[in-house]
ROMIBA-339972 format. One line per 3 residues: their letters; for each residue x, y, z of C-alpha. Coordinates in steps of 0.001 Angstrom, whole numbers. Layout:
<sites>
a	X Y Z ~ ...
</sites>
This chain:
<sites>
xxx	7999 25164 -12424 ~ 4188 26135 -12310 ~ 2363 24191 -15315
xxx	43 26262 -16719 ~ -2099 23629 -18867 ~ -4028 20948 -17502
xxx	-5833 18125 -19331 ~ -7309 16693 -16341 ~ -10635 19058 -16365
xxx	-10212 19609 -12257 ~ -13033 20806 -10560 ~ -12678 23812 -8437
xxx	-11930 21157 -5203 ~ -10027 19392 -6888 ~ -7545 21864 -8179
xxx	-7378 23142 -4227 ~ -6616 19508 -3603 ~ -3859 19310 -6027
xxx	-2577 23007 -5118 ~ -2811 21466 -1176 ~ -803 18177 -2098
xxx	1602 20195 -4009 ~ 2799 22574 -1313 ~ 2678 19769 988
xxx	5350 17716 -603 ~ 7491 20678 -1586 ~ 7604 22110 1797
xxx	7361 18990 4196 ~ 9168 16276 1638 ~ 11014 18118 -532
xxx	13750 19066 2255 ~ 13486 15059 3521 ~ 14469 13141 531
xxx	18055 12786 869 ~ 17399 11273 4534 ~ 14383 9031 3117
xxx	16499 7719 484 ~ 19231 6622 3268 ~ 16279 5723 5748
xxx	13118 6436 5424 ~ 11891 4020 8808 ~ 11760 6864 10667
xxx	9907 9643 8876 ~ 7269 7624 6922 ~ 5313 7390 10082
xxx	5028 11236 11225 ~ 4920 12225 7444 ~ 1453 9965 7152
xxx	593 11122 9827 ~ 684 14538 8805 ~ -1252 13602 5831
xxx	-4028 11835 7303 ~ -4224 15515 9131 ~ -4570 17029 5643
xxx	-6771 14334 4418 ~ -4099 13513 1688 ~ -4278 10288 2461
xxx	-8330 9353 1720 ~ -9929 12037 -304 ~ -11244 9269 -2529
xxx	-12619 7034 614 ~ -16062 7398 2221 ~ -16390 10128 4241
xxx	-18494 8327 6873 ~ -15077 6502 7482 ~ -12747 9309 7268
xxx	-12119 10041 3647 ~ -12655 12965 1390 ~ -15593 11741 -427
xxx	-13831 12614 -3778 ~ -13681 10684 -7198 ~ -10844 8280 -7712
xxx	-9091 11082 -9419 ~ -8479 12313 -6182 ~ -5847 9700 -5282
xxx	-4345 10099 -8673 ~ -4121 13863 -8100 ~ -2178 12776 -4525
xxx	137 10320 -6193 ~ 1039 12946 -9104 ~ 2433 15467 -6768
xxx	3972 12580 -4393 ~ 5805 11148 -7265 ~ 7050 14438 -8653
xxx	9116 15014 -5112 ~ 9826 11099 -4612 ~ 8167 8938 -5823
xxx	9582 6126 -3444 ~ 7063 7744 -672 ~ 4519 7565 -3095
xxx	4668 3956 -3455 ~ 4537 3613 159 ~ 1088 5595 187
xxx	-305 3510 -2491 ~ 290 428 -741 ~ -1074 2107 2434
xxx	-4364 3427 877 ~ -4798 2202 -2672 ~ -4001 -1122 -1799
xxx	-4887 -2399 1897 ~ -7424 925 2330 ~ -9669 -125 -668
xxx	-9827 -3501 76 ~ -10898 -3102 3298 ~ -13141 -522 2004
xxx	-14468 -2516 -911 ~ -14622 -6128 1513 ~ -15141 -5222 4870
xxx	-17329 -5330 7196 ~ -18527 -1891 9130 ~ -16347 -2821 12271
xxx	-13241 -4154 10170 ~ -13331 -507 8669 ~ -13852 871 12055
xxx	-10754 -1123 13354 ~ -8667 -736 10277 ~ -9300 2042 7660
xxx	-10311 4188 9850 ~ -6936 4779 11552 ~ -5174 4507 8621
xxx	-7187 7023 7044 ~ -5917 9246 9700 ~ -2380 8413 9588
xxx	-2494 6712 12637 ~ -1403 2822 11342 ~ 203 1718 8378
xxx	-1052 -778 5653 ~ 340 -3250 3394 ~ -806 -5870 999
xxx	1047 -9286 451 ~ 459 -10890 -2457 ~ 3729 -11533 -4758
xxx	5486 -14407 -3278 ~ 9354 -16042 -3619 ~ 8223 -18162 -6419
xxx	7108 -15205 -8239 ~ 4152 -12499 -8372 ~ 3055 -12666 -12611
xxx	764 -15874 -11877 ~ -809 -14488 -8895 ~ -3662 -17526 -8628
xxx	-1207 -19778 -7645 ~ 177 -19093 -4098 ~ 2116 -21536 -2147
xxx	610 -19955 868 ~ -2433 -21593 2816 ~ -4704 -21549 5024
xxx	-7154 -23912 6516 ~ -9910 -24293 8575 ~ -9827 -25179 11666
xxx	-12763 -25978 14404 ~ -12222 -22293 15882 ~ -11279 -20293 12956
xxx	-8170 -20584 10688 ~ -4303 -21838 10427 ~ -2300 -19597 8324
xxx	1152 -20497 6263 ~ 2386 -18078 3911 ~ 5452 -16653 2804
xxx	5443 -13302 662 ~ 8141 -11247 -757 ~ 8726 -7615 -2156
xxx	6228 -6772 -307 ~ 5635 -2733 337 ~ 5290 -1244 3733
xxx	5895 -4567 5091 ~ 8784 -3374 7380 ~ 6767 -1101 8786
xxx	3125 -1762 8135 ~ 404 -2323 11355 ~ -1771 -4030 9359
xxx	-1245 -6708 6124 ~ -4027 -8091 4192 ~ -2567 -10903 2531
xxx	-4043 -13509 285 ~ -3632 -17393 468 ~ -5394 -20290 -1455
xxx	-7829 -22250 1278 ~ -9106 -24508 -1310 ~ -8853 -25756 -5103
xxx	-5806 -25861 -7705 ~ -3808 -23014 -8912 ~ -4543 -21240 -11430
xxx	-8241 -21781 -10793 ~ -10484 -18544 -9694 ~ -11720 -19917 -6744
xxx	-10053 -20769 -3871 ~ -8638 -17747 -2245 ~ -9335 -15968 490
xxx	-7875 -12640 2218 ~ -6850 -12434 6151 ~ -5920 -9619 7748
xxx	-3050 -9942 10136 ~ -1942 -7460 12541 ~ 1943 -6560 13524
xxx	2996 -8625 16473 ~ 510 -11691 15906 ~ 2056 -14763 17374
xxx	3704 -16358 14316 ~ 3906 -13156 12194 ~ 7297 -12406 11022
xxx	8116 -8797 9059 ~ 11720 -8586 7895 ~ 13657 -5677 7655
xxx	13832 -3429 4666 ~ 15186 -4851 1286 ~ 18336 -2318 43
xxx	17013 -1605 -3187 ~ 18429 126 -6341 ~ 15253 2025 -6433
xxx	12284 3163 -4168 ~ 14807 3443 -1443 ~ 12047 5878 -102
xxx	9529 2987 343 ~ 10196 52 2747 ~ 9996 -2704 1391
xxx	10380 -6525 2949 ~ 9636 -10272 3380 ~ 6157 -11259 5932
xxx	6094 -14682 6655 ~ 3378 -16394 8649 ~ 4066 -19896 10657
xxx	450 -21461 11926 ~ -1037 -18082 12332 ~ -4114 -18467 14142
xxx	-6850 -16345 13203 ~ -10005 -16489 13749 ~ -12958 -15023 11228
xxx	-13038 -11632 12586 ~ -9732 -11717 10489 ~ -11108 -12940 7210
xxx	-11845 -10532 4818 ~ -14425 -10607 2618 ~ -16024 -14066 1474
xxx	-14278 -17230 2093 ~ -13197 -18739 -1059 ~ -13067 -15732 -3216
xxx	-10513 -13599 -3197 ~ -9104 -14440 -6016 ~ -12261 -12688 -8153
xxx	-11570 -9708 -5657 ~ -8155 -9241 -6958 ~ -8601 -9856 -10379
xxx	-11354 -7346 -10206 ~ -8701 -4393 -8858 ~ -6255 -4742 -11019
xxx	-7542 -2166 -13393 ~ -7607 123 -10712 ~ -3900 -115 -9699
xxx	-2530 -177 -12807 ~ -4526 3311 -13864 ~ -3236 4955 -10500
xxx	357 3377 -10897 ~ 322 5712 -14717 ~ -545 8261 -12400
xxx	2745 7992 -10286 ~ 4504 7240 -13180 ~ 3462 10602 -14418
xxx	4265 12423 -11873 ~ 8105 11036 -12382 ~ 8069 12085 -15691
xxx	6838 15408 -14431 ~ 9673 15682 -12392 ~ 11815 14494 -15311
xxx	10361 17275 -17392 ~ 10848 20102 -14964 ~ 14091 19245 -14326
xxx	15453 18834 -18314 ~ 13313 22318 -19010 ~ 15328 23764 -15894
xxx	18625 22787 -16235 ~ 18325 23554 -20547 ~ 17291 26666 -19763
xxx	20111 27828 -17670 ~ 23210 25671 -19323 ~ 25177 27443 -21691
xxx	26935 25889 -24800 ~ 28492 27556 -27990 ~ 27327 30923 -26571
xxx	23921 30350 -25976 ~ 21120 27849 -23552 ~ 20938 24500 -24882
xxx	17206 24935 -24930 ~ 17868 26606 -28695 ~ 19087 23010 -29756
xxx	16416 21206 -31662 ~ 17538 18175 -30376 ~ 17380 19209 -26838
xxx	13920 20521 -27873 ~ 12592 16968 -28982 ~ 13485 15201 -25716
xxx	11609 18212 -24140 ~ 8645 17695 -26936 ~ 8372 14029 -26455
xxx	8062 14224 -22375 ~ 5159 16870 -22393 ~ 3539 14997 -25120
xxx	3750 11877 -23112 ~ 2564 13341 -20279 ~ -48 14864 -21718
xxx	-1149 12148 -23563 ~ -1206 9919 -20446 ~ -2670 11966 -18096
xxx	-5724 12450 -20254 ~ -5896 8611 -20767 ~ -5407 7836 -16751
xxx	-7883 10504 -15777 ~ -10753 9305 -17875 ~ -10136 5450 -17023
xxx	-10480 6543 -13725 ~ -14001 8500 -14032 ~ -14806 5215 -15920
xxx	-13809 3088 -13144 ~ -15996 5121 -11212 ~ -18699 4240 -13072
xxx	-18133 218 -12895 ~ -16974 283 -16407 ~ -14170 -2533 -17149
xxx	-11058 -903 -18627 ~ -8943 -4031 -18868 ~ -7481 -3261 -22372
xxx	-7467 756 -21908 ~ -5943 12 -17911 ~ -3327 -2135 -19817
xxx	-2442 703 -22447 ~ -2464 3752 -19654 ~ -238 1252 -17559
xxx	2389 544 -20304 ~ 2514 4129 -22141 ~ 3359 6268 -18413
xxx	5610 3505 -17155 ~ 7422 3200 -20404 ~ 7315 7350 -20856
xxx	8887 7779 -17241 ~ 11902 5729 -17901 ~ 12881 7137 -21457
xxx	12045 10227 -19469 ~ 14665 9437 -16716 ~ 17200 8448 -19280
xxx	16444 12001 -21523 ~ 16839 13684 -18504 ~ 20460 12431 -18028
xxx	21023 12817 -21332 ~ 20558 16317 -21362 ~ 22584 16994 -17845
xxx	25437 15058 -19402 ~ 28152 13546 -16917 ~ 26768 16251 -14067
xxx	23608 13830 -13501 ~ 25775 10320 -13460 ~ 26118 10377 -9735
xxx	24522 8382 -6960 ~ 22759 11253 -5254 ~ 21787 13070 -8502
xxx	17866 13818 -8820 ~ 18177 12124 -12181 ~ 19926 9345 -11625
xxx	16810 8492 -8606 ~ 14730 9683 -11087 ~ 15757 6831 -13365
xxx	16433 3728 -10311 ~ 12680 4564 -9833 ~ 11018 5160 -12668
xxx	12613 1233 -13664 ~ 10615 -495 -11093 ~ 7771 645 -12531
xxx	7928 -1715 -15351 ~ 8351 -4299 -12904 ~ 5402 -3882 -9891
xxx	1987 -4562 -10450 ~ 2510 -6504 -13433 ~ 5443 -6552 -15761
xxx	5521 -4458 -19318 ~ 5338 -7950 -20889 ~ 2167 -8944 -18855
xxx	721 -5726 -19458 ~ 1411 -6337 -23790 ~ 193 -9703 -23490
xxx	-3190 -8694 -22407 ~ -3093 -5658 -24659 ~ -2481 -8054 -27693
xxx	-5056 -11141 -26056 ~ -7728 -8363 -25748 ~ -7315 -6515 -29280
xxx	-7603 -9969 -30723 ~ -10322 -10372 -28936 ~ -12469 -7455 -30694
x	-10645 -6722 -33503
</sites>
């Protein structure tokens, strides 16, 4: 189904970008998804790679070091018409770009970018960022993992968990405390590692309920030696770095979301229009009609919000609250989308290889990664107390 309204205010490059992405994942993905969702190991590689050729993967990044030179839109534009095919992949690109790309971008030095966004940029390697750890990922200033200095360089112990990519990634950025107490700001610094480091351990692929598309895995680093070519960024404060993206990815993770829920609504608008009850389309049921009413008005409604956060973010405006809200509403509005959808295809969409009932495994996680729905009313309620 072609929408023929858009809230987003595209610019002429932008709509070619979206029309580019679009075909893309219809006629490369589209055909792949029953064999990503059994294993994706083997097709996530030549797929980004493909990408990188379309210059899907950057358009928001520099283009001195391979990217598009685009707003941040850009990437939400991407992840929209990822997530409305699979939105497993999806999650694999944002961990390959959003995540480990813009912090590399945002931290590192001109030959780290050379050596490592660069070719992933192109499709060429495969990023990941390790943060969340067995322990838990909500209280993310208080790793178990360390590092410390050493007369050459630095000695590395870590072990992270549900981490994305991190079966298959070529390059981890991961985050450790090298000095301080938990919960305190300072104290953490990033390291990039690199697959096959003495030490470095990637396990294989978690079998999830959802994201099945996305590999996802333990890395776990014994006395990792690294030297500073390795560090990212400034020694002691990593911490402030991530604190200071987290606005960012939750904004582009409403963006995904929405593209599920686009999925959800195409699909529910689809299927009412063609199934016949009582002698006539369910879509002439009212209360079809307001689980129809209620997904475009969500989506509407949150695309708007997530595209102006993100022209605000461009701008170095803090969006804590608003990234919070945008977060909450297309996360929450893709899983009631999921479940509407079912609802509407009756018992025909409660099996394990229905569109739907993916639709609904991973539109679920959603609530989960990159901070919890609770987290994300907590700050909503600490900040509107705040200025109310």
């Amino acid at each position: 189904m072609t929408r023929k309204i858009d809230s987003r205010g595209l610019t002429v490059e932008e709509s070619a970008l979206r029309d580019l992405a679009r075909d893309f994942f219809a006629d490369k993905v589209a055909p792949l998804v029953p064999q990503l969702e059994r294993d994706p190991s083997e097709l996530i590689r030549p797929l980004f790679a493909e990408m990188g050729q379309l210059d899907l993967l950057g358009p928001n990044f520099p283009e001195a070091h391979g990217g598009g030179g685009g707003r941040l839109r850009t990437r939400a534009i991407v992840s929209e018409e990822a997530a409305r095919v699979n939105a497993g992949l999806d999650i694999s690109m944002f961990a390959d770009v959003a995540l480990f790309a813009r912090c590399i971008d945002r931290l590192g030095t001109d030959e780290q970018k050379r050596t490592y966004l660069e070719p992933v940029l192109r499709g060429d390697k495969i990023g990941a960022m390790a943060i969340t750890e067995p322990t838990g990922g909500s209280d993310a200033l208080s790793p178990r993992s360390r590092a410390r200095r050493t007369g050459s360089g630095w000695v590395l112990d870590a072990a992270k968990t549900f981490i994305t990519n991190a079966p298959i990634a070529d390059f981890i950025v991961l985050i450790a405390r090298t000095s301080g107490e938990n919960r305190q700001l300072h104290g953490g610094t990033w390291f990039i590692l690199e697959r096959g480091m003495p030490g470095l351990v990637q396990g294989p692929a978690f079998r999830k309920a959802g994201w099945k598309s996305s590999p996802t895995g333990e890395v776990t680093a014994s006395s990792v030696t690294l030297d500073d070519t390795h560090v990212l960024g400034e020694p002691e404060e990593g911490f402030r770095y991530l604190v200071d993206s987290l606005d960012n990815e939750r904004v582009l993770i409403g963006a995904s979301a929405l593209g599920l829920a686009q999925a959800c609504l195409e699909l529910s608008v689809r299927y009412a229009r063609e199934r016949v009850v009582f002698g006539q389309a369910i879509a002439g049921y009212q209360l079809i009609q307001d689980k129809i009413a209620t997904m475009s008005a969500g989506i509407e409604l949150g695309r708007t919000l997530v595209y102006s956060l993100l022209d605000r973010i461009d701008r170095g405006e803090k969006v804590t609250h608003q990234a919070a809200v945008a977060k909450l509403h297309a996360t929450e509005l893709a899983v009631q989308s999921a479940l509407d959808t079912i609802q509407i295809l009756g018992g025909a969409a409660y099996v394990d290889d229905h569109p739907a009932t993916r639709f609904l495994h991973d539109a679920k996680l959603h609530e989960i990664g990159g901070g919890t729905t609770e987290i994300m009313k907590i700050i909503i309620a600490r900040e509107s107390l705040r200025s109310a």
